[in-house]
C-alpha positions in Angstrom: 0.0 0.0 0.0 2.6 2.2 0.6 4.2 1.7 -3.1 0.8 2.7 -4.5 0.7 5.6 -2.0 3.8 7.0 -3.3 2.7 6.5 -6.9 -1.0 6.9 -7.2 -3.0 10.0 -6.4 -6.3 7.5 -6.0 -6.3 4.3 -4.8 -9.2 1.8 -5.3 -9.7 -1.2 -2.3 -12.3 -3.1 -1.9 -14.6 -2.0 0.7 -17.0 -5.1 1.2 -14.6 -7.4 2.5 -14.2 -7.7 6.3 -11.3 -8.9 8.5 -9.3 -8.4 11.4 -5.8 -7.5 10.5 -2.8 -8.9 12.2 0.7 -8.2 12.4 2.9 -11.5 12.0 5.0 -10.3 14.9 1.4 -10.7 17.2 1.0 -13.9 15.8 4.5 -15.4 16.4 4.7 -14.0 20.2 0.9 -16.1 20.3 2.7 -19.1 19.0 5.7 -18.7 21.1 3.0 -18.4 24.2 1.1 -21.2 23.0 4.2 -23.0 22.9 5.4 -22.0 26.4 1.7 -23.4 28.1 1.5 -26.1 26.4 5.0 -27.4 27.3 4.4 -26.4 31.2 0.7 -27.7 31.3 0.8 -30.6 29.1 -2.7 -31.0 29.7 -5.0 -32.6 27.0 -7.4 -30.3 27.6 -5.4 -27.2 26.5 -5.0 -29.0 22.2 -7.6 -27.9 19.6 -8.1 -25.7 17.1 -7.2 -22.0 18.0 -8.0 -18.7 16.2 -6.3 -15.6 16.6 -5.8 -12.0 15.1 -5.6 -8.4 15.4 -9.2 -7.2 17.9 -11.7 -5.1 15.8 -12.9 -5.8 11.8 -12.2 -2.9 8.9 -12.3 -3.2 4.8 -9.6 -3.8 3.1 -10.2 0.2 2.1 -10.2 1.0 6.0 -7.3 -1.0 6.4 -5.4 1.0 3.3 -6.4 4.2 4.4 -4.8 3.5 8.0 -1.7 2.2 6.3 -2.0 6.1 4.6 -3.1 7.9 7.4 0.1 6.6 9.0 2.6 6.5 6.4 1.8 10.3 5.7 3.1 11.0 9.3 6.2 9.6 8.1 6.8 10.8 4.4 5.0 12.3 1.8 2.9 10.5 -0.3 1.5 11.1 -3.5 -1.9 9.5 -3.0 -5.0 12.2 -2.1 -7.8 9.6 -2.0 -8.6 5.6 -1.2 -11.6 5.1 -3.1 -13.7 2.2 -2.1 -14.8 0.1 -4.8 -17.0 -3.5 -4.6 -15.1 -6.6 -4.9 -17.0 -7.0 -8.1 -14.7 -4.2 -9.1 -11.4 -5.7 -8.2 -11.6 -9.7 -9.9 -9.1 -11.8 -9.1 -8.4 -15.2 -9.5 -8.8 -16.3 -5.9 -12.3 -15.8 -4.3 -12.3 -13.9 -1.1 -15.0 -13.8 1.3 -17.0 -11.5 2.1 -16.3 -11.8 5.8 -12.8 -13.3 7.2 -13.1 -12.0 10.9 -12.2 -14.9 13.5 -13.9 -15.3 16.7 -10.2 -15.3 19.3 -12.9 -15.7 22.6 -11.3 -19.8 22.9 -7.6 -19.0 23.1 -8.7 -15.7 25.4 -10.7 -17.8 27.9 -8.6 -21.3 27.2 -5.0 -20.0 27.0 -5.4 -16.2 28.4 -3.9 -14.8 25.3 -5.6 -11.5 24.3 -5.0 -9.8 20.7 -3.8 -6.6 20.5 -6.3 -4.1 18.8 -5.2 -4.1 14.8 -4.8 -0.4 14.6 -2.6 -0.5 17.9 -0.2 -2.9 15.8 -0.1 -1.0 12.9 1.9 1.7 14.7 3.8 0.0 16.5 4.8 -1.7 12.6 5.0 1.3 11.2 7.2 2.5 14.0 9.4 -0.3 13.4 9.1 0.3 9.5 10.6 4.2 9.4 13.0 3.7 11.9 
């Protein structure tokens, strides 16, 4: 997003697709903390199927504008506007669904591992990015 911010003035992102996005530095410190219980618990109980990600749902076009709204704090960029368009808009050759949010209330109450809210993790990436 931030290659098409530099070189666009408009940028087009679907805007009827929902997720929750997630940093891969979250996820690896969950996996690290599953890990870490598991090993000390070793309790049957604790295996299964876990979901976890970023707290709170956006667009794709809520997402992009967040990655802008930051990234101008940090350089200028060339884009003025993300546009949202319908996925019908923006074919590709995978289908996406319209809604990719996962529930994260098992590993919270199972494993006590809360997800950071998305936005909070952006910054800190972005953070991490321009320095």
């Amino acid at each position: 997003m931030l290659r098409l911010a530099r070189e666009r003035e408009v940028l087009r992102v679907v805007d009827d697709q929902h997720g929750c996005p997630t940093w891969t530095k979250d996820l690896a410190g969950a996996l690290a903390a599953i890990c870490q219980r598991l090993e000390y618990k070793r309790a049957p109980s604790l295996w299964g199927t876990y979901h976890f990600c970023g707290t709170g749902q956006t667009t794709w076009r809520g997402f992009a504008q967040a990655i802008v709204d930051a990234g101008k704090t940090c350089e200028p960029l060339l884009v003025q506007r993300v546009e949202p368009i319908p996925t019908v808009d923006y074919p590709t050759a995978a289908q996406r669904p319209a809604n990719s949010a996962l529930d994260c209330s098992k590993i919270e109450a199972v494993l006590g591992l809360t997800p950071r809210p998305w936005r909070e993790s952006l910054c800190d990436f972005m953070r991490e990015l321009y320095a």
